[in-house]
C-alpha positions as CSV (number, residue, x, y, z in Angstrom):
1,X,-27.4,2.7,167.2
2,X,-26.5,2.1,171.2
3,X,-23.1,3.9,172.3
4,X,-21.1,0.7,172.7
5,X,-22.3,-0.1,168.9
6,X,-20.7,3.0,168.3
7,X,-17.7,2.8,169.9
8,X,-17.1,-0.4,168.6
9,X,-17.5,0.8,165.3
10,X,-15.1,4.3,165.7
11,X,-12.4,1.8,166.8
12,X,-12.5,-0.4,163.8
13,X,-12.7,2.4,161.4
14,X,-9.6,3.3,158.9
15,X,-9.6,6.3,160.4
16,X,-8.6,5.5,163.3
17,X,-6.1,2.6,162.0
18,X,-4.5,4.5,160.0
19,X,-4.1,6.9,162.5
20,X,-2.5,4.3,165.1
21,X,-0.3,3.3,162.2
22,X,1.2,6.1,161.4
23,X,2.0,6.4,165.3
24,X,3.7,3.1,166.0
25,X,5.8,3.6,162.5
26,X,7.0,7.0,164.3
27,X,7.4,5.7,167.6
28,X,9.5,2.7,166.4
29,X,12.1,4.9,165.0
30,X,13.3,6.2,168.8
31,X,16.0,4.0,170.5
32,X,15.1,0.1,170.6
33,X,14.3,-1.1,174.6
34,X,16.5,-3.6,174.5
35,X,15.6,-7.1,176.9
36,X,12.1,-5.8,176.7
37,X,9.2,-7.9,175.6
38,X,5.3,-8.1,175.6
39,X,3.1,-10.7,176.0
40,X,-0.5,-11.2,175.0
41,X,-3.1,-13.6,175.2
42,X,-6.3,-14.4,173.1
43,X,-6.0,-10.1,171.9
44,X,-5.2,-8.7,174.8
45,X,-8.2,-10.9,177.2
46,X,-6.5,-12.7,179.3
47,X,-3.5,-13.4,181.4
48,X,-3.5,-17.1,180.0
49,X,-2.0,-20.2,177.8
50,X,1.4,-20.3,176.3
51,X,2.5,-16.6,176.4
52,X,1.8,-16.7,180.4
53,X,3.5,-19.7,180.9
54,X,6.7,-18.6,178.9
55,X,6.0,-15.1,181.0
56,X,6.4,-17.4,184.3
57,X,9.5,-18.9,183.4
58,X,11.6,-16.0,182.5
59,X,10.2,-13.7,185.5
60,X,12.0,-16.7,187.4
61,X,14.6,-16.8,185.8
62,X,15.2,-13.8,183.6
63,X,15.3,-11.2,185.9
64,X,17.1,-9.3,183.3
65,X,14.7,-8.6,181.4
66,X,11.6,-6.1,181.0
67,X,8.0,-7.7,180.6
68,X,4.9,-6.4,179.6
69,X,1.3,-7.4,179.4
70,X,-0.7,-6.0,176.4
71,X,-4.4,-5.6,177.8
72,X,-7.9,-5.2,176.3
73,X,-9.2,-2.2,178.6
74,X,-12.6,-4.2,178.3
75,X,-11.0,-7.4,180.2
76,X,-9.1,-4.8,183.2
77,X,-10.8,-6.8,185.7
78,X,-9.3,-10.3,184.6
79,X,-5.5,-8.8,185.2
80,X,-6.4,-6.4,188.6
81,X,-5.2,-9.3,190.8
82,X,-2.1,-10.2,189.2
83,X,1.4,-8.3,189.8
84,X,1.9,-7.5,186.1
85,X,3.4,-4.4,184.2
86,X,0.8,-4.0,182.4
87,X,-0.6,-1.6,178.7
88,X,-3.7,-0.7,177.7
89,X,-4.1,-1.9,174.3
90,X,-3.5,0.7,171.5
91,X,-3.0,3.7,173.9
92,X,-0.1,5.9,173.7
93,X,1.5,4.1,176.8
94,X,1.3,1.0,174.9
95,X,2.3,1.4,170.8
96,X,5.6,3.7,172.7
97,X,6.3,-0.1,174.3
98,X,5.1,-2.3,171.0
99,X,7.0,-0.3,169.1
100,X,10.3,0.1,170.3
101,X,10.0,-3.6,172.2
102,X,12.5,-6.3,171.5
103,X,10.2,-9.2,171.6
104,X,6.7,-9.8,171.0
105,X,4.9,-12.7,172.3
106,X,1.4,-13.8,171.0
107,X,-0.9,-16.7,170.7
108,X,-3.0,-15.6,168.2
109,X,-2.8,-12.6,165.5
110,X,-2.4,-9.3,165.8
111,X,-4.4,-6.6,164.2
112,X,-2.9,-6.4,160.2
113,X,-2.7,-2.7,160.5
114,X,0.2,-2.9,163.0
115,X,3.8,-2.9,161.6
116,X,6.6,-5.0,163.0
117,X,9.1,-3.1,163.1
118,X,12.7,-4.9,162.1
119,X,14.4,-5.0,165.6
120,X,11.2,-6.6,167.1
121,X,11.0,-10.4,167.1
122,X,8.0,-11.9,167.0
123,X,7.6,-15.4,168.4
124,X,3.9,-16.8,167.6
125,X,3.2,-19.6,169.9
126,X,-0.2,-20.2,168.6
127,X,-2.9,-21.5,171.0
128,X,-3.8,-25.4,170.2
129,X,-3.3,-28.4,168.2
130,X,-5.3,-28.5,165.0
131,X,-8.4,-30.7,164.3
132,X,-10.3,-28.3,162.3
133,X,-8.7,-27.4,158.8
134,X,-6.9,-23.9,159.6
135,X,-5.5,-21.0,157.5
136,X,-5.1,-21.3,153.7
137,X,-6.4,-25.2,154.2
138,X,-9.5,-23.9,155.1
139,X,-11.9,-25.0,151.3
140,X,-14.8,-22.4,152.6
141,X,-14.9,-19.7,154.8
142,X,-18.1,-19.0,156.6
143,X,-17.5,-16.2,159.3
144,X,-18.7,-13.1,159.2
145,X,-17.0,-9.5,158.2
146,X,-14.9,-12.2,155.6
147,X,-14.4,-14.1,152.9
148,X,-12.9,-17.1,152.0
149,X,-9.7,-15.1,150.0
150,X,-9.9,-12.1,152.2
151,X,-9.7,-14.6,155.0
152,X,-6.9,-16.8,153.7
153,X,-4.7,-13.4,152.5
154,X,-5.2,-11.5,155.6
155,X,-4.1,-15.3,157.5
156,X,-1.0,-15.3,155.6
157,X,0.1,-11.8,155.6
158,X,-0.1,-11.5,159.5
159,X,2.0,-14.7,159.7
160,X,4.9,-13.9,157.3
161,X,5.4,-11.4,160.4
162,X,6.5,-14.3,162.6
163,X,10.1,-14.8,163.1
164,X,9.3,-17.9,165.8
165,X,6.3,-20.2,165.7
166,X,5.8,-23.1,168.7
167,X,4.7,-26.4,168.1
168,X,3.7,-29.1,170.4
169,X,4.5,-31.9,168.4
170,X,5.9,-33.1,164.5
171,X,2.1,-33.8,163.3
172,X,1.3,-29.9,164.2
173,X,4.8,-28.2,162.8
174,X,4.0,-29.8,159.7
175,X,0.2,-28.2,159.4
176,X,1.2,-24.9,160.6
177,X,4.4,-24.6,158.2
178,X,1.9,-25.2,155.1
179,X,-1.8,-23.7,156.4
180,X,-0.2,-20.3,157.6
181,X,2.3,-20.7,154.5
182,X,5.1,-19.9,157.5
183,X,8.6,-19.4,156.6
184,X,10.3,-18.7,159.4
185,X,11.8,-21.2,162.4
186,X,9.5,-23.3,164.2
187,X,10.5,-24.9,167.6
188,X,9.0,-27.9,168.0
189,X,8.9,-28.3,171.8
190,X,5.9,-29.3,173.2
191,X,3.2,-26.2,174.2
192,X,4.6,-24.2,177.2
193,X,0.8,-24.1,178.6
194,X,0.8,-27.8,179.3
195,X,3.7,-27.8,181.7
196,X,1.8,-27.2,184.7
197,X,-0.4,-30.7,184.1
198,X,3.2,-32.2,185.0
199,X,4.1,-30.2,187.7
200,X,0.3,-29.6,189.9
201,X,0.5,-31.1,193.2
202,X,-3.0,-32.5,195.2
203,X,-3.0,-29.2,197.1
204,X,-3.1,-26.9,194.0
205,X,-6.5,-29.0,193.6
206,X,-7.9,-27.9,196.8
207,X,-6.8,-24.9,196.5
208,X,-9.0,-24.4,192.9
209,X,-11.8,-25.9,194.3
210,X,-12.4,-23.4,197.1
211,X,-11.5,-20.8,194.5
212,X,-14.1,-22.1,192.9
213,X,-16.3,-23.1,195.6
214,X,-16.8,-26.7,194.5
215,X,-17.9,-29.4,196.5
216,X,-14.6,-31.3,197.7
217,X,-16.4,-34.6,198.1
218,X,-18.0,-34.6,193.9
219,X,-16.2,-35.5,191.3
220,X,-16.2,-32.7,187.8
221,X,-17.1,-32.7,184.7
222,X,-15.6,-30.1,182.4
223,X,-17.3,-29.2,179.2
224,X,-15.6,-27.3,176.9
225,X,-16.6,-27.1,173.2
226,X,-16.0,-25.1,170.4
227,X,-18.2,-22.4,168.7
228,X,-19.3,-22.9,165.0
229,X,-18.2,-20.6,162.2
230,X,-21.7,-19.7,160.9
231,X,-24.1,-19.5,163.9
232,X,-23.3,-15.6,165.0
233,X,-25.8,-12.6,165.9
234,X,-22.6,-10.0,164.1
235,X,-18.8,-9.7,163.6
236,X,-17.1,-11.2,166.3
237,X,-20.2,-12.1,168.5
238,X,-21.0,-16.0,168.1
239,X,-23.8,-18.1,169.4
240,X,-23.8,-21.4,171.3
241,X,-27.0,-23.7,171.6
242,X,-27.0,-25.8,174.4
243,X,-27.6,-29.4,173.4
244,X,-26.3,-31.2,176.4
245,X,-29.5,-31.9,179.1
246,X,-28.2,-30.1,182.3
247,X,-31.8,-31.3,183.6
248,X,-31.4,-35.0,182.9
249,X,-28.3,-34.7,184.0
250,X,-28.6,-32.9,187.4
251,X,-31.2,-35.5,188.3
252,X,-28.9,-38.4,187.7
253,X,-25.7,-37.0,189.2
254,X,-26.2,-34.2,191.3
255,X,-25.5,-36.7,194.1
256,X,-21.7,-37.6,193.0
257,X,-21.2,-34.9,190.1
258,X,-21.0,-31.2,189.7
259,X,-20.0,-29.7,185.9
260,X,-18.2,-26.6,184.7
261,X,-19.2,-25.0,181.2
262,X,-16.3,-23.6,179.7
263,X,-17.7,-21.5,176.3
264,X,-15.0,-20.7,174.1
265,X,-13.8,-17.6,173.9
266,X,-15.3,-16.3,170.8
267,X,-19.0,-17.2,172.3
268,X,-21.1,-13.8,173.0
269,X,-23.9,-15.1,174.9
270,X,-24.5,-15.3,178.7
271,X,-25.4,-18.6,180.1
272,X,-28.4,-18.9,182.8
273,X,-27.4,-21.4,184.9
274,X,-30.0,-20.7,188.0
275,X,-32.0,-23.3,188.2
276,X,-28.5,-25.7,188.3
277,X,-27.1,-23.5,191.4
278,X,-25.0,-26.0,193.2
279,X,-24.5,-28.5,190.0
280,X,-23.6,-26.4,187.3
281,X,-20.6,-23.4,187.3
282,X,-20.1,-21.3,184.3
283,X,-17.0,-20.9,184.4
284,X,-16.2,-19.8,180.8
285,X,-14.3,-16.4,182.6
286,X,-12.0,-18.3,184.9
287,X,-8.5,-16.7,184.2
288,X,-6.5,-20.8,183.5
289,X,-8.5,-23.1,181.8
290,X,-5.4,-25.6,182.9
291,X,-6.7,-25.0,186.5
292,X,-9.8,-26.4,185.0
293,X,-8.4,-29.6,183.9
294,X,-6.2,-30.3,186.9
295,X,-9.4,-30.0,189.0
296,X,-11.6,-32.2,186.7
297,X,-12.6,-36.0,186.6
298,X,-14.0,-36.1,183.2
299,X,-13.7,-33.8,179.9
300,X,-16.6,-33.9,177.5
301,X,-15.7,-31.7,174.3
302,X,-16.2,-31.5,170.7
303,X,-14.1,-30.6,168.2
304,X,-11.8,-28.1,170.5
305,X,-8.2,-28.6,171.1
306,X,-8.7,-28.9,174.6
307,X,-8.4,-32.3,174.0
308,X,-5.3,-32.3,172.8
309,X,-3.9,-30.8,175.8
310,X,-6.5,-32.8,178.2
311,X,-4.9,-36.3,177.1
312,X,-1.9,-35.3,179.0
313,X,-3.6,-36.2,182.8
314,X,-4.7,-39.6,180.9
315,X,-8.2,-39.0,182.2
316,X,-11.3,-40.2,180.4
317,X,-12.8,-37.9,177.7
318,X,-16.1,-38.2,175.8
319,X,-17.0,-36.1,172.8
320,X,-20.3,-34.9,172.4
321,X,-20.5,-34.5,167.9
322,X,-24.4,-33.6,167.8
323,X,-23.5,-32.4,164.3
324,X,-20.7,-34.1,163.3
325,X,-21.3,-34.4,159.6
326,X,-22.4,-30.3,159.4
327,X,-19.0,-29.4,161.5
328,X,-17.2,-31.7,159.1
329,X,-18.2,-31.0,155.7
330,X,-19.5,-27.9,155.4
331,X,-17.9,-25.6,157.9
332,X,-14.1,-26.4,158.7
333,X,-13.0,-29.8,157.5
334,X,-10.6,-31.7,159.8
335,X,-7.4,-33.0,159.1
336,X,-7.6,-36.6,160.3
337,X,-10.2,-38.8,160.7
338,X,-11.3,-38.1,164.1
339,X,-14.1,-40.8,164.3
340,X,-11.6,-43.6,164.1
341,X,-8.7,-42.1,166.2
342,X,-10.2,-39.8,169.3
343,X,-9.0,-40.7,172.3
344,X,-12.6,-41.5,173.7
345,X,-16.0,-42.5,172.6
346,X,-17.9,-40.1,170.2
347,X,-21.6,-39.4,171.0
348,X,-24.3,-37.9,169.3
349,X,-27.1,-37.0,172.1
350,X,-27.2,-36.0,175.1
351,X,-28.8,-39.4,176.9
352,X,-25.7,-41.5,175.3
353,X,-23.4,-38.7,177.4
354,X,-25.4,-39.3,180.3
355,X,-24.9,-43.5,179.9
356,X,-21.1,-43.2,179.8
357,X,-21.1,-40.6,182.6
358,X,-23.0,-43.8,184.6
359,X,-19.8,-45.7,183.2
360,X,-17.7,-44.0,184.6
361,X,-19.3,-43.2,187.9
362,X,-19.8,-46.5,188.5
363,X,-16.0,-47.1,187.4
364,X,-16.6,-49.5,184.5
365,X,-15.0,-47.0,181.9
366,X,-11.6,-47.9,180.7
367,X,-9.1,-46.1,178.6
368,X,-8.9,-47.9,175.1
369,X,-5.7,-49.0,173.2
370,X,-6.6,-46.1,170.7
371,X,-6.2,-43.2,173.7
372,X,-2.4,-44.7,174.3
373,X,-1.9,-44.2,170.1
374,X,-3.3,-40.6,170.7
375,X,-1.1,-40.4,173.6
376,X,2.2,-41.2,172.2
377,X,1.3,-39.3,168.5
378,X,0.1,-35.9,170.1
379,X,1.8,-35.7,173.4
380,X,5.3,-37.2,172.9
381,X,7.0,-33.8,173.8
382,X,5.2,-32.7,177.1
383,X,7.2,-33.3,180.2
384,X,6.6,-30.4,182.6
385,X,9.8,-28.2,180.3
386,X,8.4,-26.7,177.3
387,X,9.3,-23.4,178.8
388,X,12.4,-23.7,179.5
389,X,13.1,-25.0,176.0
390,X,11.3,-22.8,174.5
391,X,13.0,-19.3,175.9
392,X,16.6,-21.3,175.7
393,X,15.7,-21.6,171.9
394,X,15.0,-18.5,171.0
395,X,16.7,-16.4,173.8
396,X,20.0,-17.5,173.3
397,X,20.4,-18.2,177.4
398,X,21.3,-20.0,179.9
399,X,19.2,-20.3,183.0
400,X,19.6,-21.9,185.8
């Protein structure tokens, strides 16, 4: 077994759960810190989506209070650069903070093992819009280290936990109340992320590209899919097959086009993106997927949220559903008919991508009647103040 195997495997031992358990419950019993809270993003990976962008808001204008990053030590490099207070995820430093915190901020679960104690408040702000069937809606689980009840009891114990829950629209408070079986207040207030795609200026673009170092005279595509359930090497390590033609399509558009490739989060394995240098970027690390979107032309996705959020810019967005029928009825299941109402064509090779890419580069693609519906069903609350509404909501204040 290599060392890393190892260590991996010491950490998620009872032992040593148990252990930090005991711990917090100890540490939670000295004196509450009060105007104290701690954020974290995608368990402790990045400095990202709604917890940073309610983080933003009340360092501007919250100066009273205390805030805290909760850290994977793995990801240290992605939070270096940023001026943050920040804890190393289940040290001593950080269950004395957790534990004696006033708020908790998350957008997506914590381990089960870790108590909340009863002056903490936890505000889940979740981290998309759902397509695919989530929680207890979910007929058939197929990841690994689960099962389907295992999966569905652990889902619901972690949320009865929640005091807050955000929700970006009416269509999405009403899946989350019943698919984490959630019982405690939801603000419905439009995601907190999504406020900069109101806000961005044309130098913010610039100033992402040369971060970047993109062309300034190309247009970008970003694409962003999902990983599937069932196509892992182990636990929490997931594949990704490439279907899209990066060949085919660096011959056609290397001229006007360069693309991102954004692998979500949960995706293990390394893309080798050499033989692209100059028209293809992995940038599945960059800290802001938002900065992603502001700089790009184009989204191509699947069935990821990103699209959700990408609808805001009222750019053009294709979907690339290779296995549309697998995804649909054997692994998740979605929750509306997403042939008939996405907000952009749905494609199922690589060679129909590249035809509306020629659409669009030769600016005979148009936004259909059927993107406004989307538009005014699924972002009706985003105006550039989710925020604000959000941290007046739940903390009680005034700003300015």
């Amino acid at each position: 077994m290599k060392i890393k195997d190892l260590i991996i495997k010491v950490r998620r031992s009872k032992y040593v759960s148990n252990t930090l358990k005991w711990l917090f419950k100890l540490a939670s019993k000295l004196p509450v810190q009060k105007n104290t809270v701690i954020f974290e993003s995608f368990s402790g990976k990045q400095y990202s989506d709604n917890p940073k962008a309610i983080y933003l808001y009340m360092q501007e204008n919250l100066p009273e209070y205390n805030l805290y990053w909760s850290f994977d030590q793995r990801y240290l490099a992605k939070f270096q650069n940023e001026d943050l207070n920040v804890l190393p995820r289940f040290s001593f430093k950080w269950i004395l903070r957790m534990a004696r915190a006033e708020y908790w901020v998350s957008n997506s679960r914590l381990p089960l093992w870790i108590p909340k104690p009863k002056h903490t408040t936890y505000i889940q702000t979740w981290h998309g819009t759902p397509l695919k069937k989530l929680g207890v809606d979910i007929k058939e689980v197929h990841m690994p280290g689960t099962n389907t009840e295992k999966y569905r009891e652990n889902f619901t114990l972690e949320a009865a936990k929640w005091d807050y829950l955000i929700s970006p629209n009416a269509y999405s408070s009403e899946i989350f109340r019943r698919a984490f079986d959630f019982k405690g207040t939801m603000v419905e207030s439009g995601y907190p992320r999504n406020d900069i795609l109101y806000t961005y200026r044309e130098s913010d673009i610039l100033k992402i590209k040369e971060n970047l170092k993109l062309p300034k005279d190309k247009k970008v595509i970003l694409y962003a899919p999902t990983w599937r359930d069932d196509d892992y090497y182990s636990v929490g390590k997931y594949k990704f097959d490439l279907k899209l033609d990066l060949t085919r399509l660096q011959e056609e558009f290397r001229e006007e086009f360069v693309i991102l490739l954004r692998m979500h989060y949960l995706v293990a394995e390394n893309l080798d993106l050499s033989e692209y240098e100059g028209f293809a970027y992995d940038v599945s690390s960059y800290r802001d997927i938002n900065e992603l979107y502001i700089v790009s032309d184009v989204l191509i996705t699947d069935y990821s949220s990103v699209f959700f959020d990408y609808a805001n810019l009222i750019k053009p967005i294709l979907f690339f559903m290779y296995d549309i029928v697998d995804y649909r009825e054997k692994l998740r299941g979605f929750y509306f008919n997403i042939e008939e109402q996405a907000p952009g064509p749905i494609l199922k090779t690589s060679e129909d991508v590249e035809e509306y890419l020629k659409r669009i580069r030769d600016n005979k693609f148009e936004l259909t009647p059927r993107f406004n519906q989307f538009y005014e069903r699924f972002c009706y609350l985003e105006d550039g103040s989710a925020s604000e509404r959000v941290v007046k909501e739940i903390f009680k204040v005034h700003t300015k």
